[in-house]
C-alpha positions as CSV (number, residue, x, y, z in Angstrom):
1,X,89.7,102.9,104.9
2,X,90.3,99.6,103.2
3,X,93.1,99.0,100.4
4,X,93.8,96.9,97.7
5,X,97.0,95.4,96.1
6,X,95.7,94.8,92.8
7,X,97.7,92.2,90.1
8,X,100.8,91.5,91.8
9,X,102.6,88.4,92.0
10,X,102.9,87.3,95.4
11,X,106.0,85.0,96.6
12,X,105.7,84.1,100.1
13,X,107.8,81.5,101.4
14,X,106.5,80.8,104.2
15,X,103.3,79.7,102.8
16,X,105.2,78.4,99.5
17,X,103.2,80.5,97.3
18,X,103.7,82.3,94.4
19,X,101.1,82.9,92.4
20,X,99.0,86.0,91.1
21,X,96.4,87.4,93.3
22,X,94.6,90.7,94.6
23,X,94.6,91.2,98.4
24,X,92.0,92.9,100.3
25,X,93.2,94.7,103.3
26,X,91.0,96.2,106.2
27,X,92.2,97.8,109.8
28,X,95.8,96.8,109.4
29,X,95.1,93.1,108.8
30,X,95.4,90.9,105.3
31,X,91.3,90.3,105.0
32,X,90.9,88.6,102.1
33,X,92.4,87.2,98.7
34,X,90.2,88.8,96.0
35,X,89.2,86.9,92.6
36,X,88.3,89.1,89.8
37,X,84.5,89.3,90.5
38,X,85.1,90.7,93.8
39,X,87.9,92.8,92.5
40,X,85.6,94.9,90.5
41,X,83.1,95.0,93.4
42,X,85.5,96.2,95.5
43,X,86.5,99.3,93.2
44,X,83.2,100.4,93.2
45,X,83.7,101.5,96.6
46,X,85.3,105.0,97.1
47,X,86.9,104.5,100.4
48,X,88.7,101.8,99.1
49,X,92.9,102.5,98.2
50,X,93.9,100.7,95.1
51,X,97.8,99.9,94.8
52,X,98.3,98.9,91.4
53,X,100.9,96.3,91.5
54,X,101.0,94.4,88.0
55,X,104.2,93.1,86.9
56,X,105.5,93.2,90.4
57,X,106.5,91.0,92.8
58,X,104.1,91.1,96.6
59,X,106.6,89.9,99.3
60,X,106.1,90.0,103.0
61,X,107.6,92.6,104.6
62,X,111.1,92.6,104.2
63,X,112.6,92.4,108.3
64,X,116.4,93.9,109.3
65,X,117.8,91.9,111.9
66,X,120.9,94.4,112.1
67,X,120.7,97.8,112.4
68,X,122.3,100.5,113.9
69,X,119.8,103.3,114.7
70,X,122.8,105.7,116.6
71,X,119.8,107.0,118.5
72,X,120.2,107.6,121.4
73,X,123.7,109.3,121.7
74,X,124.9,109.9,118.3
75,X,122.1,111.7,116.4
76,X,124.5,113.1,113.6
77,X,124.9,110.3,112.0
78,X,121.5,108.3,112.2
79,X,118.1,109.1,114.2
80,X,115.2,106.3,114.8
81,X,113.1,108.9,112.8
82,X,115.5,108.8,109.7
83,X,116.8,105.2,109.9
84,X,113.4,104.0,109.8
85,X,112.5,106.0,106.8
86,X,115.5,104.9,105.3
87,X,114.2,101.3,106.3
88,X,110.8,101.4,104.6
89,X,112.7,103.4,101.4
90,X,114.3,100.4,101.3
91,X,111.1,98.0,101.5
92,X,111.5,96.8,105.5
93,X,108.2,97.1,108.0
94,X,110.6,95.8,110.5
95,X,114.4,96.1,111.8
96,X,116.4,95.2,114.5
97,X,118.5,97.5,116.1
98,X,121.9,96.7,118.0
99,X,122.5,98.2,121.4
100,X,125.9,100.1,120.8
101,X,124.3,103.5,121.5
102,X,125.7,106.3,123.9
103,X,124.2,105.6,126.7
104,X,123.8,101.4,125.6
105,X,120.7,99.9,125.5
106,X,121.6,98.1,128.4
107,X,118.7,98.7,130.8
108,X,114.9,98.8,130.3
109,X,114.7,102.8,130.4
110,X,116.8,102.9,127.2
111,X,115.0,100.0,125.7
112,X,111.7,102.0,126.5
113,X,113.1,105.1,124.7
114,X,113.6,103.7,121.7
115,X,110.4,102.4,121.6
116,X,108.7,105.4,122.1
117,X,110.7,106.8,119.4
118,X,109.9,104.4,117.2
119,X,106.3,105.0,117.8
120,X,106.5,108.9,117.4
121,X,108.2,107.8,114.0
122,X,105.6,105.9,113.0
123,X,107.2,104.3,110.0
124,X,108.0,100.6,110.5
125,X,108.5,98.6,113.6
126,X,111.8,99.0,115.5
127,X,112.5,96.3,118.0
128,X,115.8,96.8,120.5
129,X,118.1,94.6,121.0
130,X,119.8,95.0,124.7
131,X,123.3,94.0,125.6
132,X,124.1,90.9,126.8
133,X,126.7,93.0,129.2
134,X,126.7,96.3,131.5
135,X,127.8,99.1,129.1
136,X,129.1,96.7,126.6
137,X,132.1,95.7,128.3
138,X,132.1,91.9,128.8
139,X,132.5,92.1,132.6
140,X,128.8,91.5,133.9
141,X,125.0,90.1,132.5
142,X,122.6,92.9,132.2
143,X,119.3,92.6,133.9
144,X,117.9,89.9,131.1
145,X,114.6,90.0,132.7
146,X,113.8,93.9,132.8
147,X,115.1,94.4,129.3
148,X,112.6,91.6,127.9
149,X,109.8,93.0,130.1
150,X,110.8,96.5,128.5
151,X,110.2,95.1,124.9
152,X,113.9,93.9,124.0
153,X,113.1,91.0,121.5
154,X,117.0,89.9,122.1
155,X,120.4,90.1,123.2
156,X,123.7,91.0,122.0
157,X,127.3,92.7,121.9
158,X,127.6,93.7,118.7
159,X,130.4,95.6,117.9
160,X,132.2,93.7,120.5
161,X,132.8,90.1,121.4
162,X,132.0,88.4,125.0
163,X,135.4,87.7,125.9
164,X,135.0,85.6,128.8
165,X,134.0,82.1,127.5
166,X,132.2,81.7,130.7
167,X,130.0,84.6,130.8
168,X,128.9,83.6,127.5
169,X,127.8,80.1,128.7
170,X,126.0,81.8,131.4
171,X,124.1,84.7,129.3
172,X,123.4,81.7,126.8
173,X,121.3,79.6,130.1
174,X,119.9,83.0,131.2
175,X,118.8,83.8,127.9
176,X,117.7,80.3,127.3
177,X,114.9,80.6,130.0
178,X,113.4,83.9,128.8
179,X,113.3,82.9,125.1
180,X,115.5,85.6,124.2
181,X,117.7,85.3,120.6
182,X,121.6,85.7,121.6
183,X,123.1,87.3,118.9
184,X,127.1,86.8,118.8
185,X,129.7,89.4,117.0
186,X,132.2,86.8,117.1
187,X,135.5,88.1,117.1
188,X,138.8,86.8,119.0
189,X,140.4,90.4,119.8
190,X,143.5,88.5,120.8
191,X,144.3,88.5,117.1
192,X,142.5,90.7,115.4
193,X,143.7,93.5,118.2
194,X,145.2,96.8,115.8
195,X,143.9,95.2,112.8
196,X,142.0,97.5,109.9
197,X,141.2,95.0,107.2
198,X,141.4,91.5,106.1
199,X,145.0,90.2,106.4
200,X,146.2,89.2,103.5
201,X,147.8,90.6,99.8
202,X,145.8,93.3,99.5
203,X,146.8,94.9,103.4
204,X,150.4,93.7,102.7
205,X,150.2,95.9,99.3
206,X,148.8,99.1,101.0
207,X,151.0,98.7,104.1
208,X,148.1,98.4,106.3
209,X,147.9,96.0,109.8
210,X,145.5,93.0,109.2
211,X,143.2,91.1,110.5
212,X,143.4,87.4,109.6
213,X,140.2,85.1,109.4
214,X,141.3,83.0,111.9
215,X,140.3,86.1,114.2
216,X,136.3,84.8,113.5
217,X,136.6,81.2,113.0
218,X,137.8,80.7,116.3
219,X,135.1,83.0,117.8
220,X,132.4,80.9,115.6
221,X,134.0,77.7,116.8
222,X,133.7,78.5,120.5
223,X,130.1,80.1,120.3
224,X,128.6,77.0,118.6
225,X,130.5,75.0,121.3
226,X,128.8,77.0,123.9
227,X,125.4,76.3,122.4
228,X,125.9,72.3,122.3
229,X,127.0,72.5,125.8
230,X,124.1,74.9,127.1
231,X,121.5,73.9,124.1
232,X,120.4,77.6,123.9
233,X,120.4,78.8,120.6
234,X,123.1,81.3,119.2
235,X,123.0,83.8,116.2
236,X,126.3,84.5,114.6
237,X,126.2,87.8,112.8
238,X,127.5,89.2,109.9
239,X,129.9,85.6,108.8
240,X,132.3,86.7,106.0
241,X,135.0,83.8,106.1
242,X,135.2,80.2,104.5
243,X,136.0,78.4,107.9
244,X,133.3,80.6,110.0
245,X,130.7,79.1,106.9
246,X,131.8,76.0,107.3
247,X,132.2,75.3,111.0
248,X,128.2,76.8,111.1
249,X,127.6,74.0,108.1
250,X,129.0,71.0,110.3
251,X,127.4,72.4,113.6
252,X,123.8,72.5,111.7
253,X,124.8,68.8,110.3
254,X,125.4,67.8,114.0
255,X,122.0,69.3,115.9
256,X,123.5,72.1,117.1
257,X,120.9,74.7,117.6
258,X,122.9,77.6,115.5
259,X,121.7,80.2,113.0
260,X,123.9,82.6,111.1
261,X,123.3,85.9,108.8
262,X,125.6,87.5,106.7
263,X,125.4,91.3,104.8
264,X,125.5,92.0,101.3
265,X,129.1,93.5,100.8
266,X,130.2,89.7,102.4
267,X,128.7,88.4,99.2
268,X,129.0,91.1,96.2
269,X,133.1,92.6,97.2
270,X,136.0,91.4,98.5
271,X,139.3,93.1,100.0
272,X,140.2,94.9,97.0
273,X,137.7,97.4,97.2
274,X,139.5,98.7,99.9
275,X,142.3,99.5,97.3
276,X,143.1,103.1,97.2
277,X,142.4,103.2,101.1
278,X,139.0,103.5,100.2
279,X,137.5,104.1,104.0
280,X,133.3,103.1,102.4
281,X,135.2,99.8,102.3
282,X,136.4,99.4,105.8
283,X,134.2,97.4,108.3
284,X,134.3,94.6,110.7
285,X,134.5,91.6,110.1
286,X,136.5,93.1,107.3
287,X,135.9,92.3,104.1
288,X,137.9,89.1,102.9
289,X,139.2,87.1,99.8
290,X,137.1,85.8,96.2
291,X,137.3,82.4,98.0
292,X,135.9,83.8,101.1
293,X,133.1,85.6,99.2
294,X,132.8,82.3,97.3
295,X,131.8,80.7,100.4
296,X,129.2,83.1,101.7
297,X,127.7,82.5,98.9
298,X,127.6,79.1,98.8
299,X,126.4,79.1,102.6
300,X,123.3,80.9,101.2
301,X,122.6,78.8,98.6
302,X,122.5,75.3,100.8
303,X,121.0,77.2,103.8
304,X,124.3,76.9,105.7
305,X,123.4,80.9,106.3
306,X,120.1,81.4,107.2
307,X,119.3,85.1,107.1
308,X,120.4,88.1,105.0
309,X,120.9,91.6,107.0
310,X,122.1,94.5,105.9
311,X,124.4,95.7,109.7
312,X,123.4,99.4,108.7
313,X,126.3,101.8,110.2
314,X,125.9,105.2,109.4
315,X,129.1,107.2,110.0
316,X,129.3,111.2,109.7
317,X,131.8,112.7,107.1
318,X,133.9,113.4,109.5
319,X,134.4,109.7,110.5
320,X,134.8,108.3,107.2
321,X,137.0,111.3,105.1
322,X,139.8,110.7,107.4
323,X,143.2,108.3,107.3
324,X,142.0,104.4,107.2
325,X,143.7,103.3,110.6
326,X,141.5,106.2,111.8
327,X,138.7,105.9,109.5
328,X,135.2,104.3,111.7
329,X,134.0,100.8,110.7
330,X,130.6,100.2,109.1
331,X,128.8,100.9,105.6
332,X,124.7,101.7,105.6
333,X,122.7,99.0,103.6
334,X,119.6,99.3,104.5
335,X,118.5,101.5,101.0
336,X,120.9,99.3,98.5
337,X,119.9,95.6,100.2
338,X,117.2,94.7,97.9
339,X,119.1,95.5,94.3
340,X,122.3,93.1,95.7
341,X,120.1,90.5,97.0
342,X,118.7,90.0,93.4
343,X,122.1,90.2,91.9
344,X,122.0,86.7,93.4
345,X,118.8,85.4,91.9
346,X,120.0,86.6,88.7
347,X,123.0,84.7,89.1
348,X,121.4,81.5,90.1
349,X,122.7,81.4,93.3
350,X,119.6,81.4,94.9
351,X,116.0,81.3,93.6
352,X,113.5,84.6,94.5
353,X,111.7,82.4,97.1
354,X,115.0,81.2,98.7
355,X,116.1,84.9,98.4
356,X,112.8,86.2,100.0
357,X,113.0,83.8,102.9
358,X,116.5,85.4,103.8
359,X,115.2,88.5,104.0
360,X,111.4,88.2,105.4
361,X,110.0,84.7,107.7
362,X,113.8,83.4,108.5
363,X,114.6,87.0,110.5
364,X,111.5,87.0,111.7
365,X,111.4,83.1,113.0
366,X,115.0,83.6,114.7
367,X,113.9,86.9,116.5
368,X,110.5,85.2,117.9
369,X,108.6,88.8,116.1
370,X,105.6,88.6,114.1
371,X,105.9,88.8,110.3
372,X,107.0,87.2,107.4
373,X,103.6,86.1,105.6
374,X,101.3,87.0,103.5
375,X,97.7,85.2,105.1
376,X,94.5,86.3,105.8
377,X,94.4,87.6,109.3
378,X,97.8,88.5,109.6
379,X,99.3,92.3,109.6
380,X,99.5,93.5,106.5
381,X,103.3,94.2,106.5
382,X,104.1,94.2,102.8
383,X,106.8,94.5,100.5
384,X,106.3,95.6,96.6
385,X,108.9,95.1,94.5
386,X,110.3,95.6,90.7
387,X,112.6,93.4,89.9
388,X,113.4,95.1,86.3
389,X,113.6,98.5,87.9
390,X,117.0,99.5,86.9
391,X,119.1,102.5,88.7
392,X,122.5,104.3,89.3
393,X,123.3,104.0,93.6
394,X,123.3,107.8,94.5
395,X,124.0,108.0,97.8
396,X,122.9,112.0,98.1
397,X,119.2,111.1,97.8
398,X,119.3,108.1,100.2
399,X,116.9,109.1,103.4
400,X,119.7,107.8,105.9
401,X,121.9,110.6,107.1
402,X,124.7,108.0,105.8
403,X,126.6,108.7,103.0
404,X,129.3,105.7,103.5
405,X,128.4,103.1,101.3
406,X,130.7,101.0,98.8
407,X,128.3,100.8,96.3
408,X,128.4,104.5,95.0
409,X,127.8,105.0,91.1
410,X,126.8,100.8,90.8
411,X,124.0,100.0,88.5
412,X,121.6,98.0,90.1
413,X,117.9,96.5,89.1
414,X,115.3,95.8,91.5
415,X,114.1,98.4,94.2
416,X,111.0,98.4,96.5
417,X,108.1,100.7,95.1
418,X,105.9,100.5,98.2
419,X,106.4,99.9,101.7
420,X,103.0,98.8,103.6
421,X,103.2,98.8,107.6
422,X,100.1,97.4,109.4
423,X,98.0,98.5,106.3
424,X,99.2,102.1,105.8
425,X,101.7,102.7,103.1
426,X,104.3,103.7,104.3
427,X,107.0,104.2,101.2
428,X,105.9,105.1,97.7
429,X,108.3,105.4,95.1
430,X,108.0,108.4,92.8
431,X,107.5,108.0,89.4
């Protein structure tokens, strides 16, 4: 079976194009870019698809480099199966997903597990991410080796910090010989230890124990210190402060072999939507000040943050509808990404190419995967979107099991339509 993406307007950064065109695809693989002539042969053949895509924009597939996937261990609040149909809902073909699972994905029999879930899902591709530490608790390297022979395509903590500054250099060397990403949730506990938002007005007003920026800037500062010394390239994740934004801006400026993502709710809310202890608001790094939020944007703009993730955290009811000391950490993303993202190309913050490379070749570049372009002989992992598509965020009819997202009842405009993995499509939008 062969299919067709008929009219759209294809924006593909990495091969600085945009421009109309028709794209033949046979056995998974982008075969051919059709001109109108062969466009009407083409149709004459009845085992050939047609996805009519006029008016809409053709982007590579959209790649995740944060997710949590809960799976295995906490299945009531996320499953691979129904986090990666919330993925291609939301116009990814691939995501990453972060090791804080019960058991963690610290060891290759784990890693192999979610794989094979991933294939039985058969939605979009899932690549694990193993922990740079036995069970997550900073004390000893896992087995680097294994886990990247197992199919982890890189290594972090997330959700926790490597404490010890010297078991970070090391896993940075380790990881540096195996061509593994480090990914660091950089967080100095020492001061952000009790803490349950940003610290400032806002937590001072609701009577609520803070956590100042100072708790990630002095993380950042000693992770891009680590990766001058060791010249191993390190990740910083989900950067929501001024100072994190601009140490990573100065580090780049210098050589330093650094790459940094943030989330949407970084860039589209600050700290007051946690006003009226509002527990779809509480996360961490928490989320920060206007000037902060300034910043992140900013950092996206002049390329200061490289990538866009979503840090998908599904949480149950019952860990979300509770007091906010109490209250888990984490909003899902994944399903609203794409309609905030354009909020910033309509403000002019960034353009739909700059936007696009956030979200599709930079991911994909950083984790060492395949993706990112549209070009003959490539997968055909593609993205269709409508950028005029307007909608009310609902969160009952997301596919996620997770209902805890900050963005209930907002009026967005853009959404993916169609979700293509290897040539098969995977996500179709009703009409």
């Amino acid at each position: 079976m062969r299919l067709v993406i008929e009219g759209g307007t294809v924006v593909s950064p990495a091969e600085k194009k945009e421009e109309k065109h028709n794209i033949l695809i046979e056995d998974g693989i982008i075969k051919a870019f059709l001109n109108d002539a062969e466009l009407l042969s083409i149709k004459r053949d009845r085992n050939v698809e047609i996805v009519n895509a006029a008016g809409m924009i053709v982007s590579p597939g959209l790649i995740d480099m944060h997710v949590h996937f809960r799976e295995p261990g906490e299945e009531h609040k996320e499953t691979i199966q129904t986090g990666a149909l919330a993925a291609v809902a939301g116009g990814y073909t691939s995501v990453a997903c972060m090791p804080n699972t019960h058991p963690p994905n610290d060891n290759a029999s784990v890693t192999r597990f979610i794989i094979e879930k991933a294939r039985e899902a058969a939605l979009c591709n899932v690549y694990p991410v193993a922990s740079i530490t036995r069970g997550l608790k900073g004390e000893a390297l896992t087995e680097f080796g294994e886990l990247k022979e197992a199919g982890a395509i890189a290594l972090s903590d997330d959700g926790r910090p490597v404490h010890n500054s010297n078991l970070m250099r090391r896993a940075l060397e380790y990881a540096g010989t195996l061509q593994l990403p480090v990914i660091s949730h950089s967080e100095e506990c020492s001061l952000s230890d009790g803490g349950v938002m940003h610290e400032g007005e806002v937590s001072t007003r609701l009577g609520l124990p803070g956590i100042p920026w100072a708790a990630e800037d002095v993380a950042v500062f000693r992770d891009v210190t680590l990766a001058r010394l060791t010249g191993t390239p390190v990740h910083i994740a989900h950067v929501s402060t001024k100072g994190s934004v601009e140490v990573i801006r100065r580090a780049k400026a210098e050589g330093v072999p650094v790459t940094a993502e943030t989330a949407p709710h970084y860039f589209m809310l600050t700290h007051e939507a946690v006003m009226g202890l509002n527990t779809h608001a509480k996360m961490n790094p928490p989320l920060r000040t206007e000037e902060d939020m300034q910043a992140v944007r900013a950092g996206l703009k002049d390329g200061t943050i490289d990538v866009i993730a979503t840090d998908h955290a599904p949480h149950s009811v019952l860990e979300k509808n509770i007091e906010f000391k109490k209250a888990a950490n984490g909003i899902i993303g994944l399903e609203t990404a794409v309609g905030l993202v354009l909020e910033l190309v309509r403000l002019k913050i960034l353009t739909l190419s700059q936007a696009l490379e956030k979200l599709t070749i930079n991911p994909a570049r950083i984790l060492r995967i395949e993706g990112g372009t549209i070009a003959v002989g490539k997968p055909a992992d593609l993205t269709i979107l409508d950028s005029d598509l307007a909608y009310n965020v609902e969160a009952t009819t997301f596919k996620s099991l997770g209902r805890n997202t900050p963005f209930q009842g907002w009026s967005l405009k853009g959404r993916a339509v169609t979700t293509i993995v290897k040539g098969n499509v995977k996500w179709r939008l009703a009409a």
